[in-house]
C-alpha positions in Angstrom: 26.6 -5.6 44.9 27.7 -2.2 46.3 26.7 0.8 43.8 28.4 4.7 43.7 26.0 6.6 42.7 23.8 9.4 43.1 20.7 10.3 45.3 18.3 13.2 45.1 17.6 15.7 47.1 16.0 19.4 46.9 13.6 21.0 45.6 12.1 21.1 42.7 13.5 22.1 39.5 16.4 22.9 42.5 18.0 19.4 42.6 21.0 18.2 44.4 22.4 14.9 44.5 24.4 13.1 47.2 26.9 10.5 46.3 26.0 8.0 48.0 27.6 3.9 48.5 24.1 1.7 48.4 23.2 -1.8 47.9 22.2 -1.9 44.1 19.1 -3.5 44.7 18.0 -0.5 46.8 15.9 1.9 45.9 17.4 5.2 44.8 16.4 7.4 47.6 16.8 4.5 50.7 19.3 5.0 53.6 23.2 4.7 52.0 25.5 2.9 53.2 27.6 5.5 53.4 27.5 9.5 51.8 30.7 10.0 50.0 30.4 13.4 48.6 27.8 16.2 46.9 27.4 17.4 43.3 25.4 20.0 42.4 24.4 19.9 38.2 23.3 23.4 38.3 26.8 25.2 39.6 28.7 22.2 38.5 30.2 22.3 41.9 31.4 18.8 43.3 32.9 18.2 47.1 34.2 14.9 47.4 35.4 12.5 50.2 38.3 11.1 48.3 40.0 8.3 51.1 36.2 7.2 51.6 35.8 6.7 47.9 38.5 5.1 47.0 38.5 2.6 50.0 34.9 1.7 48.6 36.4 1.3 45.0 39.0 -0.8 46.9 36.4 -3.2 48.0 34.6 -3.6 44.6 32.4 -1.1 44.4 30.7 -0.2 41.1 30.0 3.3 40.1 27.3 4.5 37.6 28.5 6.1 34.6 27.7 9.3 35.8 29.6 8.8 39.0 32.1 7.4 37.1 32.4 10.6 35.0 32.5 12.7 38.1 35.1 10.9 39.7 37.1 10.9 36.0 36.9 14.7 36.3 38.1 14.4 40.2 40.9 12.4 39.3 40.1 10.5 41.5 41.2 7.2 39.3 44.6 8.1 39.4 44.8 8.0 42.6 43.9 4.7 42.8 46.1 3.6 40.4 49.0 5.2 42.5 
């Protein structure tokens, strides 16, 4: 199954996070399928690749609720629905 969600990078108490499209069974850091965006907690900022997203919400990818509530703030569910 193909997972949304995020991966870490940075330094410490400096985190990032990539969002990333993996095979679930991967482990959290591995090689993505595919990087579909950035989100950084401490600025709140967020820079998404919204045709890439929703072409892997398309095939039946599965975010993690914390994808999922970045992409809820995105809109980006609307967009699909559309």
């Amino acid at each position: 199954m193909i997972k949304l969600r995020l991966k870490r990078y940075g330094k410490k108490r400096e985190v990032s996070y990539r969002i990333v499209a993996m095979n679930s069974r991967d482990r959290r850091d591995g090689r993505p399928l595919e990087e579909l965006g950035f989100y950084n907690p401490r600025t709140d900022e967020t820079r998404l690749e919204v045709p890439a997203i929703l072409k892997r919400l398309r095939e039946g990818a599965q975010p993690t609720k914390t994808v999922q509530h970045i992409l809820q703030k995105a809109n980006v569910y609307e967009q699909l629905k559309a």
